[in-house]
PDB file of N, CA, C and O in Angstrom:
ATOM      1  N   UNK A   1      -0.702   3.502 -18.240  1.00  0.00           N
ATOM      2  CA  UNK A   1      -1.939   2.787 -18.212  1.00  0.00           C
ATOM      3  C   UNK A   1      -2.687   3.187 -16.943  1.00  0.00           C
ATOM      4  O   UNK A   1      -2.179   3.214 -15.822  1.00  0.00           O
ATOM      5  N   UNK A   2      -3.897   3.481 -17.230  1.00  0.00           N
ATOM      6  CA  UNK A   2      -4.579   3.982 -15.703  1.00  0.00           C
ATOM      7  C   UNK A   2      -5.154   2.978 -15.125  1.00  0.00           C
ATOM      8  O   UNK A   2      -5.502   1.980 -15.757  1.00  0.00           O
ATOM      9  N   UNK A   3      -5.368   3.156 -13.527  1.00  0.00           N
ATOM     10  CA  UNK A   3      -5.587   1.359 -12.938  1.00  0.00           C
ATOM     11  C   UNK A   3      -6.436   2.207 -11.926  1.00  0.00           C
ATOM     12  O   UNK A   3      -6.022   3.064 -11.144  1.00  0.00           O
ATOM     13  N   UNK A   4      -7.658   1.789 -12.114  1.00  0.00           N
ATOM     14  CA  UNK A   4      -8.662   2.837 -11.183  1.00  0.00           C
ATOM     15  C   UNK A   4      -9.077   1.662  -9.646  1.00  0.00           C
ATOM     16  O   UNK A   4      -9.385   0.482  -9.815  1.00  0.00           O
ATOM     17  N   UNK A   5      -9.017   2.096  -8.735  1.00  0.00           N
ATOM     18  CA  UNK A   5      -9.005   1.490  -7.120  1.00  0.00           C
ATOM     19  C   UNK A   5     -10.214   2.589  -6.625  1.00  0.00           C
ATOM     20  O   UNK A   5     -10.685   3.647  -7.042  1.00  0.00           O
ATOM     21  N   UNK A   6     -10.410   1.702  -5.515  1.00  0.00           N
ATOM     22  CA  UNK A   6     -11.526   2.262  -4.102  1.00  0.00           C
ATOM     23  C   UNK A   6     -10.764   2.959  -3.575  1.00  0.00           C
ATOM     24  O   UNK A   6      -9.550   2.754  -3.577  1.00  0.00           O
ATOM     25  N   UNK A   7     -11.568   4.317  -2.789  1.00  0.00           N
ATOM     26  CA  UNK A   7     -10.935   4.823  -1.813  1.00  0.00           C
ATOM     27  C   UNK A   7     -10.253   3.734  -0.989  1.00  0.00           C
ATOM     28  O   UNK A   7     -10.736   2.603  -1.043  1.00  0.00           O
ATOM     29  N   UNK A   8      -8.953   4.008  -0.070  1.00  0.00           N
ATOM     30  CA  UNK A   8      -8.359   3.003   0.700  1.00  0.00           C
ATOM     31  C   UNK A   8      -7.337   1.852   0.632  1.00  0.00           C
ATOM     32  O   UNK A   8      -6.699   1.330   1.546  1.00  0.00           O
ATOM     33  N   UNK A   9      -7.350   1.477  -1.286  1.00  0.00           N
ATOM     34  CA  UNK A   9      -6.895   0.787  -1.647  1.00  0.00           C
ATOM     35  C   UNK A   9      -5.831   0.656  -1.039  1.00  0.00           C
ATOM     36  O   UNK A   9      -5.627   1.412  -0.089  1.00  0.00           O
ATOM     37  N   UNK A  10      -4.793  -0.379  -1.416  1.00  0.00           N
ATOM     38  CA  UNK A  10      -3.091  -0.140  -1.011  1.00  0.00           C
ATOM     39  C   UNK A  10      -2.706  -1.057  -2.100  1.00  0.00           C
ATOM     40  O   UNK A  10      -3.100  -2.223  -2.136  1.00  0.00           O
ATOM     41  N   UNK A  11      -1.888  -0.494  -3.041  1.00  0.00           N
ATOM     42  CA  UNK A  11      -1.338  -0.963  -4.338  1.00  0.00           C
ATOM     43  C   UNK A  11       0.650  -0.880  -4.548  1.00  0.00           C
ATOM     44  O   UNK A  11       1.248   0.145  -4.875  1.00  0.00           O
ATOM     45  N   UNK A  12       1.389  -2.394  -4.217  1.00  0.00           N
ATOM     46  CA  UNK A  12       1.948  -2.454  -3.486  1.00  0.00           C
ATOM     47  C   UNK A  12       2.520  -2.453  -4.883  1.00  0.00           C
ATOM     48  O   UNK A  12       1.993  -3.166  -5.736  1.00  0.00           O
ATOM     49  N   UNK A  13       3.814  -1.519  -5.243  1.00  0.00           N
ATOM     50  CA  UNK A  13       4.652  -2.006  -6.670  1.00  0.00           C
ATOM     51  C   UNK A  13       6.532  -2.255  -5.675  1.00  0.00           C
ATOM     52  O   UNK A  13       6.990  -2.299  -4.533  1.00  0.00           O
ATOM     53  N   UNK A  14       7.009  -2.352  -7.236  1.00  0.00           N
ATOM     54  CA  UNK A  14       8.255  -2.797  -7.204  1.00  0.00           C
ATOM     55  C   UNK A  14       8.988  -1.537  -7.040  1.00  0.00           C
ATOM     56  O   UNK A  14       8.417  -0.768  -7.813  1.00  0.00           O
ATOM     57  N   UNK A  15      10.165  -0.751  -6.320  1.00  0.00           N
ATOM     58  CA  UNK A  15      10.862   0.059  -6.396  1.00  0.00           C
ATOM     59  C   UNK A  15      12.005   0.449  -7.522  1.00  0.00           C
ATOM     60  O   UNK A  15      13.153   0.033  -7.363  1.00  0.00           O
ATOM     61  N   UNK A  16      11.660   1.260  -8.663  1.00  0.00           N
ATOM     62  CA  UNK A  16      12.662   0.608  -9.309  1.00  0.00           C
ATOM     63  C   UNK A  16      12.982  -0.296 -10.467  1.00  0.00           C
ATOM     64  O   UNK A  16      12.669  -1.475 -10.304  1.00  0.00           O
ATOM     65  N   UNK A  17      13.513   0.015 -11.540  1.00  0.00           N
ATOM     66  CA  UNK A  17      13.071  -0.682 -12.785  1.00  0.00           C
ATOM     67  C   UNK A  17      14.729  -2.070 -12.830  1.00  0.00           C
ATOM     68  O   UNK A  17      15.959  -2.067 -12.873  1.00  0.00           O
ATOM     69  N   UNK A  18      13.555  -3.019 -12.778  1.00  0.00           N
ATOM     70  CA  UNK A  18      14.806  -4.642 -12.436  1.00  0.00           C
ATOM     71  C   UNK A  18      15.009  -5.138 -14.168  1.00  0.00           C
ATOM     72  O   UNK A  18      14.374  -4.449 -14.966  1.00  0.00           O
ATOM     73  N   UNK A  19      15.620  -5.964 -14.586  1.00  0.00           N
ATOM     74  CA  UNK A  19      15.335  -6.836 -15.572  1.00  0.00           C
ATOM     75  C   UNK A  19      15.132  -8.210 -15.340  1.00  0.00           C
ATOM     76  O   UNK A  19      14.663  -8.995 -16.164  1.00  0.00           O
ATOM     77  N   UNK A  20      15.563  -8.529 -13.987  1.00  0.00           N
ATOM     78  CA  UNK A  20      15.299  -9.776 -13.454  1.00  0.00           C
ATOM     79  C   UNK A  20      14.937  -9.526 -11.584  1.00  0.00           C
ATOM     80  O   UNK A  20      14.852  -8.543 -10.848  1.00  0.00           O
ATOM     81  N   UNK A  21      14.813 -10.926 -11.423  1.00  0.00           N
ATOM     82  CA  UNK A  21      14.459 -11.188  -9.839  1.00  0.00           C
ATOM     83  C   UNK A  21      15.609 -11.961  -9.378  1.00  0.00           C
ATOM     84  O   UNK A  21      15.732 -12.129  -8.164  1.00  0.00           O
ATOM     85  N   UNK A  22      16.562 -12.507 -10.271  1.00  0.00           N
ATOM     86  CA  UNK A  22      17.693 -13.297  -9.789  1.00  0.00           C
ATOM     87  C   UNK A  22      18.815 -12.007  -8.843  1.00  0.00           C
ATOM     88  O   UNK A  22      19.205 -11.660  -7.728  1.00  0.00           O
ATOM     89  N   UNK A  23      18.891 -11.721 -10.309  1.00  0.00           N
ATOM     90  CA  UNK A  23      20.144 -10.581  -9.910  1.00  0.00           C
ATOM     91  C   UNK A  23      19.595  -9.106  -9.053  1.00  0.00           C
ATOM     92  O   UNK A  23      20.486  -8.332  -8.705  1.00  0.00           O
ATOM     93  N   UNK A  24      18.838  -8.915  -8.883  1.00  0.00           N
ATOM     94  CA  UNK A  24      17.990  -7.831  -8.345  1.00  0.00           C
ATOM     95  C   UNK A  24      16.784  -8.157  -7.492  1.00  0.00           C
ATOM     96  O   UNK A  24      15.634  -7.767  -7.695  1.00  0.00           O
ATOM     97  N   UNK A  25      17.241  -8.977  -6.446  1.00  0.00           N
ATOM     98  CA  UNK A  25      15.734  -9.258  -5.448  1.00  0.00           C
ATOM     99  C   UNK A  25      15.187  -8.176  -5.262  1.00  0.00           C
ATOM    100  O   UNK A  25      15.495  -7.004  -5.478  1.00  0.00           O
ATOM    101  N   UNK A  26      14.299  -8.712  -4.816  1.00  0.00           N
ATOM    102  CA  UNK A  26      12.973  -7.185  -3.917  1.00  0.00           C
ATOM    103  C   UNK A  26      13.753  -6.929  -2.847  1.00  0.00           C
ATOM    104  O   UNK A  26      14.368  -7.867  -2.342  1.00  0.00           O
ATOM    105  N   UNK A  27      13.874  -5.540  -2.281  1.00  0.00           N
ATOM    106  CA  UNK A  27      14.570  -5.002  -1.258  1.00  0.00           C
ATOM    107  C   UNK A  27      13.682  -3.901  -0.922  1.00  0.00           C
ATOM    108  O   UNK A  27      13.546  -3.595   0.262  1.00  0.00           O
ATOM    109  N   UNK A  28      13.107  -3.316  -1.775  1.00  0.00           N
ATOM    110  CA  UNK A  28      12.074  -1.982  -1.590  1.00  0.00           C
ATOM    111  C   UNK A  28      10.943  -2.291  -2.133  1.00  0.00           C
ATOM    112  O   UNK A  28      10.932  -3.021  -3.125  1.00  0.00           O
ATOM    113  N   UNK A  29      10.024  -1.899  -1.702  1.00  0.00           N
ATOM    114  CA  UNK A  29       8.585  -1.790  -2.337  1.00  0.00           C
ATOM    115  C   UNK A  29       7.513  -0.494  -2.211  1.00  0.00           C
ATOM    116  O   UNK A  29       7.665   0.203  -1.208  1.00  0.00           O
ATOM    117  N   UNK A  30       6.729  -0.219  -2.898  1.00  0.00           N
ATOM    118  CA  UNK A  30       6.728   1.645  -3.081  1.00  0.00           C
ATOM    119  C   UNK A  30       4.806   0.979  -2.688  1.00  0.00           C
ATOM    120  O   UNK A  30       4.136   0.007  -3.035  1.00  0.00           O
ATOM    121  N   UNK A  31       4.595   2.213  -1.792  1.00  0.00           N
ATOM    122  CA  UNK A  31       2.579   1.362  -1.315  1.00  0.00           C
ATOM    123  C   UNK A  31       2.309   2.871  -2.076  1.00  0.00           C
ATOM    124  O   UNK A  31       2.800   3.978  -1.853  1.00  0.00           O
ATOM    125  N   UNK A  32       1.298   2.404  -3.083  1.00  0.00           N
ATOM    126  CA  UNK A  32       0.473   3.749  -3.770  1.00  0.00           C
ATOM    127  C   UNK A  32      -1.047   3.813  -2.630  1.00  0.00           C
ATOM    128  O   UNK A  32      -1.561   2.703  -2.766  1.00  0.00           O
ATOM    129  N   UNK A  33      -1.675   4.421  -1.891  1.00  0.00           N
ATOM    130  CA  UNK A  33      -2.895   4.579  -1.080  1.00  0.00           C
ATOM    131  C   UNK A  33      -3.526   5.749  -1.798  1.00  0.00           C
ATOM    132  O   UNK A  33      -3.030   6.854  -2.019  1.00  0.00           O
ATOM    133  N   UNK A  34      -5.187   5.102  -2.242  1.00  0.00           N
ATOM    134  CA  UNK A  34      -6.067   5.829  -2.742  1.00  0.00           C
ATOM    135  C   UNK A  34      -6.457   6.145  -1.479  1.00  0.00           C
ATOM    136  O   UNK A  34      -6.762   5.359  -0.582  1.00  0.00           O
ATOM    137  N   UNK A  35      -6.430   7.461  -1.448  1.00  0.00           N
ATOM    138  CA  UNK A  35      -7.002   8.237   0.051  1.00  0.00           C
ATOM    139  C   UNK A  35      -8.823   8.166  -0.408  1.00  0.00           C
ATOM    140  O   UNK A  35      -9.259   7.629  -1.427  1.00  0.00           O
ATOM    141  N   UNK A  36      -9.695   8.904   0.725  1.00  0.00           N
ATOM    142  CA  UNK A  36     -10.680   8.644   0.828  1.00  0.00           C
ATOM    143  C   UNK A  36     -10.651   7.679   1.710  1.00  0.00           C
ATOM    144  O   UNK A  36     -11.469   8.280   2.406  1.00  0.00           O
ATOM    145  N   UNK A  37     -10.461   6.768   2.288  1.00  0.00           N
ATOM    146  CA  UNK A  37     -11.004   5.951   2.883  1.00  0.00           C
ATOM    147  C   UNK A  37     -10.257   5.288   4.240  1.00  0.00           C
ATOM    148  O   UNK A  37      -9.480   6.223   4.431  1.00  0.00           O
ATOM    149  N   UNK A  38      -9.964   4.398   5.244  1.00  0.00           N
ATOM    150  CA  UNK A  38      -8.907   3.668   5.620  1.00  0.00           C
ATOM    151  C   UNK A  38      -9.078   2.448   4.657  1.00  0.00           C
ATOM    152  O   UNK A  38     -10.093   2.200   4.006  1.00  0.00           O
ATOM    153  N   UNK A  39      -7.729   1.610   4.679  1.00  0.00           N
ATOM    154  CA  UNK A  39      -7.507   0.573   4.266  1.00  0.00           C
ATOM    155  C   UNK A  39      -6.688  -0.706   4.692  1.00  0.00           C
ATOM    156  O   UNK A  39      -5.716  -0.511   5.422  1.00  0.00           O
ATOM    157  N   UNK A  40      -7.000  -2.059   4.288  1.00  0.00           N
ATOM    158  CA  UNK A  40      -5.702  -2.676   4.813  1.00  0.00           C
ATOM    159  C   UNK A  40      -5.024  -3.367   3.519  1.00  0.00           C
ATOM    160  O   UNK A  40      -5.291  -3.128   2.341  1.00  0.00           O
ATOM    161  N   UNK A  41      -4.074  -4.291   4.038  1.00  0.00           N
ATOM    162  CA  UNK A  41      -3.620  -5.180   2.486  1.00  0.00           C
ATOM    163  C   UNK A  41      -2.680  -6.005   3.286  1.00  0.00           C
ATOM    164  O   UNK A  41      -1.963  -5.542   4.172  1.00  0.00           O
ATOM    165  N   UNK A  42      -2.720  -7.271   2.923  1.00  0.00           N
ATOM    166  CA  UNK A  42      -1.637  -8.498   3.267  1.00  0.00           C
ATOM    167  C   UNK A  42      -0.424  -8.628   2.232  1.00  0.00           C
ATOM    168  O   UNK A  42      -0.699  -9.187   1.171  1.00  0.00           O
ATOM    169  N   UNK A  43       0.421  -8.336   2.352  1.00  0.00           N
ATOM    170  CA  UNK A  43       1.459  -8.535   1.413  1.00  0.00           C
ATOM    171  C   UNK A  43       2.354  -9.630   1.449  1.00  0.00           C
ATOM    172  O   UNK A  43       3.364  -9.616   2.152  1.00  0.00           O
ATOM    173  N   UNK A  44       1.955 -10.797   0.558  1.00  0.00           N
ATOM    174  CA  UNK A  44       2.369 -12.117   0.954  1.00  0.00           C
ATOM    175  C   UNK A  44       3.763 -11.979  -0.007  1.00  0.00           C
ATOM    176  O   UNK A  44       3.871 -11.273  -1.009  1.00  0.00           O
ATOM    177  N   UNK A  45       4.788 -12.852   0.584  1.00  0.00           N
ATOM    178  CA  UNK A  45       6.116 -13.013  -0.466  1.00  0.00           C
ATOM    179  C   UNK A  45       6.518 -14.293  -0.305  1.00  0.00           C
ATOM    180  O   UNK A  45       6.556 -14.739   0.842  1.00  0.00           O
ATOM    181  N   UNK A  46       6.777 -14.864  -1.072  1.00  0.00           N
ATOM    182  CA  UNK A  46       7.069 -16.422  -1.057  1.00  0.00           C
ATOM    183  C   UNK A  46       8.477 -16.276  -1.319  1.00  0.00           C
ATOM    184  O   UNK A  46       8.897 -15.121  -1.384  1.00  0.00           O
ATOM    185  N   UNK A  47       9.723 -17.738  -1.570  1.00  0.00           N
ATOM    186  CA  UNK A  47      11.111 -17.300  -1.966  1.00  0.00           C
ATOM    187  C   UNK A  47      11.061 -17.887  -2.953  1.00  0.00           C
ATOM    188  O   UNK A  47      12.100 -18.510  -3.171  1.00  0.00           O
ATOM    189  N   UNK A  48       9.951 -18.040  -4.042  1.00  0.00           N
ATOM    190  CA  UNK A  48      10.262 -18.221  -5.101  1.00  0.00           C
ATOM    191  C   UNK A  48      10.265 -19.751  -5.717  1.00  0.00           C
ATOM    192  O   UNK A  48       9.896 -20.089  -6.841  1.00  0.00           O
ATOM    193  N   UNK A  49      10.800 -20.596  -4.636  1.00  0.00           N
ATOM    194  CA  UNK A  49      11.420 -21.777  -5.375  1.00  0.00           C
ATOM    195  C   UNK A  49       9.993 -22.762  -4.724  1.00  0.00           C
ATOM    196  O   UNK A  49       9.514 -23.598  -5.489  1.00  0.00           O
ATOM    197  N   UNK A  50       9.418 -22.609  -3.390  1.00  0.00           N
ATOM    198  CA  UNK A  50       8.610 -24.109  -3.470  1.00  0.00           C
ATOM    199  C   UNK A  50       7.212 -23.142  -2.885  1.00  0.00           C
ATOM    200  O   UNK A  50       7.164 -21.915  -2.788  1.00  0.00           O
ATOM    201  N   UNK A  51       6.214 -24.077  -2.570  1.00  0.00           N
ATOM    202  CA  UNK A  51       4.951 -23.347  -2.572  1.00  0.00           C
ATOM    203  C   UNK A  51       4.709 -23.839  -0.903  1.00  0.00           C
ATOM    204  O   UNK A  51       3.554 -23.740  -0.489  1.00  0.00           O
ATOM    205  N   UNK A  52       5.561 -24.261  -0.134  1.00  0.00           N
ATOM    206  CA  UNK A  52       5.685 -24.296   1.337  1.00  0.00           C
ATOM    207  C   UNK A  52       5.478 -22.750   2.195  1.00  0.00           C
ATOM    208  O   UNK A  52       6.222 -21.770   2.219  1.00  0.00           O
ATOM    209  N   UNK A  53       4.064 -23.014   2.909  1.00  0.00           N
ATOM    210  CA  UNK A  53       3.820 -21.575   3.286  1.00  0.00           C
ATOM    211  C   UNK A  53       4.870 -21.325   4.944  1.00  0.00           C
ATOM    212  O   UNK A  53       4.926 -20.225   5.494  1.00  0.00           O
ATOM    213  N   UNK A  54       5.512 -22.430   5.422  1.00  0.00           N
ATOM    214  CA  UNK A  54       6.611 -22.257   5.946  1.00  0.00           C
ATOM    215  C   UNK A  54       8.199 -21.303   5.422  1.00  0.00           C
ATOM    216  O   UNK A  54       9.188 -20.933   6.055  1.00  0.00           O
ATOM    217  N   UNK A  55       7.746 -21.177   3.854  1.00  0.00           N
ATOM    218  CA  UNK A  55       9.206 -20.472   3.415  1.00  0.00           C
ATOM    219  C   UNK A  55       8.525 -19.057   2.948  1.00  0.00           C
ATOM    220  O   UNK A  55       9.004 -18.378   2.040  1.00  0.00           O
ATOM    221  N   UNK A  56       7.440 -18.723   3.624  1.00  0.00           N
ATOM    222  CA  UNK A  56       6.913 -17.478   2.800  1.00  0.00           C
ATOM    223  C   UNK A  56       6.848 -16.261   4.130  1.00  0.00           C
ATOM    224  O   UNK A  56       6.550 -16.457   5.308  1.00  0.00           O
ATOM    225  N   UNK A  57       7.071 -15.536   3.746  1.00  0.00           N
ATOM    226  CA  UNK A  57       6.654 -14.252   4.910  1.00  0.00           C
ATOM    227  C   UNK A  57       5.125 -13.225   4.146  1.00  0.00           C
ATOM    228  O   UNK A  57       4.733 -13.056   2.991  1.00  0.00           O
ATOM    229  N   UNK A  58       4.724 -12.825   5.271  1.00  0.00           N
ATOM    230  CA  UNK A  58       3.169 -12.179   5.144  1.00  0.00           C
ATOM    231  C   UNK A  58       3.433 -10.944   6.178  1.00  0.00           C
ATOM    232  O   UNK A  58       3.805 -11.109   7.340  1.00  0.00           O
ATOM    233  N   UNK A  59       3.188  -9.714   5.582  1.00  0.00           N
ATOM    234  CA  UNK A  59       3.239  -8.518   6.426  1.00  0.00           C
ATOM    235  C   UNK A  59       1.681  -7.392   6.302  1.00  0.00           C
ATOM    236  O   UNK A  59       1.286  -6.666   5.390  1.00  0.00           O
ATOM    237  N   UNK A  60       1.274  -7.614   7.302  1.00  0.00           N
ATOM    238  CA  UNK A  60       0.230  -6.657   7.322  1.00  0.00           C
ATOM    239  C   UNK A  60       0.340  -5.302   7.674  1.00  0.00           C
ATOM    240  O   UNK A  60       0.968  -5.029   8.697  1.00  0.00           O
ATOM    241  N   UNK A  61      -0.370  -4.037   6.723  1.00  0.00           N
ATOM    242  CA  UNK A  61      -0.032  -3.331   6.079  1.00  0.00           C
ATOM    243  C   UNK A  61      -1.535  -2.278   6.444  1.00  0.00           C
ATOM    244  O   UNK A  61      -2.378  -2.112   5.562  1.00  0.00           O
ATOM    245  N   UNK A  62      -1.666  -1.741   7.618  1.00  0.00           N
ATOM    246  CA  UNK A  62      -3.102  -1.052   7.471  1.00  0.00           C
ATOM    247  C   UNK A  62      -2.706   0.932   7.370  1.00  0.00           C
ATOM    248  O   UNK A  62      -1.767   1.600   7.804  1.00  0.00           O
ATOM    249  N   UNK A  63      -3.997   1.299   6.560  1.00  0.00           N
ATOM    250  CA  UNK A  63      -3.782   2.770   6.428  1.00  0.00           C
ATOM    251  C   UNK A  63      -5.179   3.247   7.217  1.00  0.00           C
ATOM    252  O   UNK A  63      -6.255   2.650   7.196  1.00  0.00           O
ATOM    253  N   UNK A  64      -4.934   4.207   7.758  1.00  0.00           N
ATOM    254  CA  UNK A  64      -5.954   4.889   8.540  1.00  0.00           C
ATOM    255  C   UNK A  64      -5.960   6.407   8.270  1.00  0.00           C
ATOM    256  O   UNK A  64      -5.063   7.217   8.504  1.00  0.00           O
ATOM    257  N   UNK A  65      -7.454   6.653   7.599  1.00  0.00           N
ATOM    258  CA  UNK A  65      -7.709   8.045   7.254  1.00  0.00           C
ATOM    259  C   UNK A  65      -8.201   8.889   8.122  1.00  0.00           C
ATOM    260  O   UNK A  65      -9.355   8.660   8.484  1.00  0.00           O
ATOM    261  N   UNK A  66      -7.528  10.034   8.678  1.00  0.00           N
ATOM    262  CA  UNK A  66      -8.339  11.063   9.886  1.00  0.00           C
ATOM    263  C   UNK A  66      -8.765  12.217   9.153  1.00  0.00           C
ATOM    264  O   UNK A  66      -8.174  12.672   8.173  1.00  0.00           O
ATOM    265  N   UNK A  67      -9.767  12.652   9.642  1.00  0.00           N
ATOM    266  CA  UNK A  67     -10.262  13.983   8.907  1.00  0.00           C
ATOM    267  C   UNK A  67     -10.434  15.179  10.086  1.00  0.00           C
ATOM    268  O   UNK A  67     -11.026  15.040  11.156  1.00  0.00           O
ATOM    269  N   UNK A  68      -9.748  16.404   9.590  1.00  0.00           N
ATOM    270  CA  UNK A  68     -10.133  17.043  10.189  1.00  0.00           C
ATOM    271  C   UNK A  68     -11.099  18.076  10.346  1.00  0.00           C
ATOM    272  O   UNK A  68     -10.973  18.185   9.126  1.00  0.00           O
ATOM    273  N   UNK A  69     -11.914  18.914  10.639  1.00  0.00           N
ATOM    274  CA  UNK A  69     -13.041  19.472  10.779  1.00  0.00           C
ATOM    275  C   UNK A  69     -12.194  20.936   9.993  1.00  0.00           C
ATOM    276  O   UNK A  69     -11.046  21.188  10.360  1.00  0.00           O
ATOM    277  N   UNK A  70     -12.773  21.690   9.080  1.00  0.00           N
ATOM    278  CA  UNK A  70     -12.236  22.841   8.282  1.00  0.00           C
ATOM    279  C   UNK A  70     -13.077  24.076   8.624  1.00  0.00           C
ATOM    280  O   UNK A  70     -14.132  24.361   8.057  1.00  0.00           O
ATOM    281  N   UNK A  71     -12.357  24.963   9.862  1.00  0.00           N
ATOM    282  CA  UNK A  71     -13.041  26.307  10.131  1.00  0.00           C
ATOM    283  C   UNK A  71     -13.268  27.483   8.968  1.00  0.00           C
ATOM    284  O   UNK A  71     -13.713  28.609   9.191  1.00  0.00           O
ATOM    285  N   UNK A  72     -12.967  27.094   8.022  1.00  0.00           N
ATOM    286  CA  UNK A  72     -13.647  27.937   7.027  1.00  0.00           C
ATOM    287  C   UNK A  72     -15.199  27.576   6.870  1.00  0.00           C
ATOM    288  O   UNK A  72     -15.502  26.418   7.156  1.00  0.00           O
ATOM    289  N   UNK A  73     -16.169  28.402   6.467  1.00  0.00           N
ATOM    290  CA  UNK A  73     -17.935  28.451   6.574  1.00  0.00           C
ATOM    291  C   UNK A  73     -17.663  27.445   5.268  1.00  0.00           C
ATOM    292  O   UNK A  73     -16.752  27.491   4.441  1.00  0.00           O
ATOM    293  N   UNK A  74     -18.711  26.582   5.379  1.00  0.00           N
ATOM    294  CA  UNK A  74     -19.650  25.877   4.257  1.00  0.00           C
ATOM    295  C   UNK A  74     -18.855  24.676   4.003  1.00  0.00           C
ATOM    296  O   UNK A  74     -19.522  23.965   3.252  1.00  0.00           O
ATOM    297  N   UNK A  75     -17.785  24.146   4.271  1.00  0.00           N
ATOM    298  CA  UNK A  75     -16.544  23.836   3.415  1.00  0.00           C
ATOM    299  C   UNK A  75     -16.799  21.999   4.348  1.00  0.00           C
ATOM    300  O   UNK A  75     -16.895  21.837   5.565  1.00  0.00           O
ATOM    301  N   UNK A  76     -16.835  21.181   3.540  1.00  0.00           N
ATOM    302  CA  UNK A  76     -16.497  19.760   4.097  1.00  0.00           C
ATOM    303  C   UNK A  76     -15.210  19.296   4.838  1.00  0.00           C
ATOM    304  O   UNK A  76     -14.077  19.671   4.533  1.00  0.00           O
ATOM    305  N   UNK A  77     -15.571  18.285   6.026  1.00  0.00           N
ATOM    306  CA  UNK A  77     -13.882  18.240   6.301  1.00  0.00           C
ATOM    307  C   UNK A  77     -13.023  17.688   5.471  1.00  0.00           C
ATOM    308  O   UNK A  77     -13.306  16.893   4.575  1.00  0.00           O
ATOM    309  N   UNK A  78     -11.322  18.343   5.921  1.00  0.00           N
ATOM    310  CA  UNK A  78     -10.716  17.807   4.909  1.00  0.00           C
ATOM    311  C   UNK A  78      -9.538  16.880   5.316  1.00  0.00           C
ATOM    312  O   UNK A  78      -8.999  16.922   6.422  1.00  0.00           O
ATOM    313  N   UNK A  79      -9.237  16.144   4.431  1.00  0.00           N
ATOM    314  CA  UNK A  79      -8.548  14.797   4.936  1.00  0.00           C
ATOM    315  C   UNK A  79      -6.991  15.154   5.547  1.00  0.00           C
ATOM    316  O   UNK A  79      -6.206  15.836   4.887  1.00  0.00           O
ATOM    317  N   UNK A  80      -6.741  14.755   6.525  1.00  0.00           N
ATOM    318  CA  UNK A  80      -5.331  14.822   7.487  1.00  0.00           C
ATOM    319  C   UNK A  80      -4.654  14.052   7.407  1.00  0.00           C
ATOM    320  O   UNK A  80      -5.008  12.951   6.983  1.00  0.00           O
ATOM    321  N   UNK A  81      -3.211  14.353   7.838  1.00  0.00           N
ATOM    322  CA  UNK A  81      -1.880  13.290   7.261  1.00  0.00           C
ATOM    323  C   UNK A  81      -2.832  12.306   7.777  1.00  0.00           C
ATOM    324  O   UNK A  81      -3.876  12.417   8.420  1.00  0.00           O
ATOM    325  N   UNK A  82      -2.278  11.464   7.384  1.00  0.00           N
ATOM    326  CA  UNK A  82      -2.425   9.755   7.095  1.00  0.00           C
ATOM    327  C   UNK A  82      -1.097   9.360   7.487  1.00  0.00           C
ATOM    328  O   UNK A  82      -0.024   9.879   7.181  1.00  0.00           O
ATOM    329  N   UNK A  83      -1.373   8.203   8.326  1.00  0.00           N
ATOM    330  CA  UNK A  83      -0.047   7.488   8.367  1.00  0.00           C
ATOM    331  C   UNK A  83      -0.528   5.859   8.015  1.00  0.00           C
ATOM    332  O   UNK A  83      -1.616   5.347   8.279  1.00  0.00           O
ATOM    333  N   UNK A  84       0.852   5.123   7.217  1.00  0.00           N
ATOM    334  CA  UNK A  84       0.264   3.678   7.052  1.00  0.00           C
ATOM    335  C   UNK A  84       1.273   2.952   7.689  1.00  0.00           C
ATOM    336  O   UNK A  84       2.378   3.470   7.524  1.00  0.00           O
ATOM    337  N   UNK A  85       1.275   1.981   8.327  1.00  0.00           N
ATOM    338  CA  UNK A  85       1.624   1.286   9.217  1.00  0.00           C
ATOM    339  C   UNK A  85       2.242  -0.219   9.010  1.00  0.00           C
ATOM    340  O   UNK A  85       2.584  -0.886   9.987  1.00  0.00           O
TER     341      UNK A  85
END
């Protein structure tokens, strides 16, 4: 299924095919980044059982796009590792 995003996006999936969340908690999580752009994303996780934002953890998650200048004639710059953080 195609899932079209902004440059920058950060599209946070599951690592890994589970059949449940009991027997198979989250341990990994895979960040897809639509380049083009920088980006950030809050990745909230609760434990499931009460809606107490005391039992939840929140990790912020920013991507930053550098470009570098391309000494070939005519040519736009072109985008440089990226690191996300």
């Amino acid at each position: 299924m195609p899932v079209f995003v902004k440059s920058g996006s950060i599209v946070p999936t599951r690592t890994g095919k589970v059949t449940n969340d009991v027997q198979n908690p989250l341990t990994k999580a895979t960040l897809t980044i639509a380049q083009g752009a920088s980006g950030k994303y809050d990745l909230y996780e609760d434990n499931g059982t009460t809606t107490k934002a005391s039992d939840s953890a929140t990790t912020g998650i920013r991507y930053t796009e550098r470009t570098v200048p391309d000494t070939s004639c005519g040519s736009a710059p072109q985008p440089a590792r990226s690191t996300a953080r």
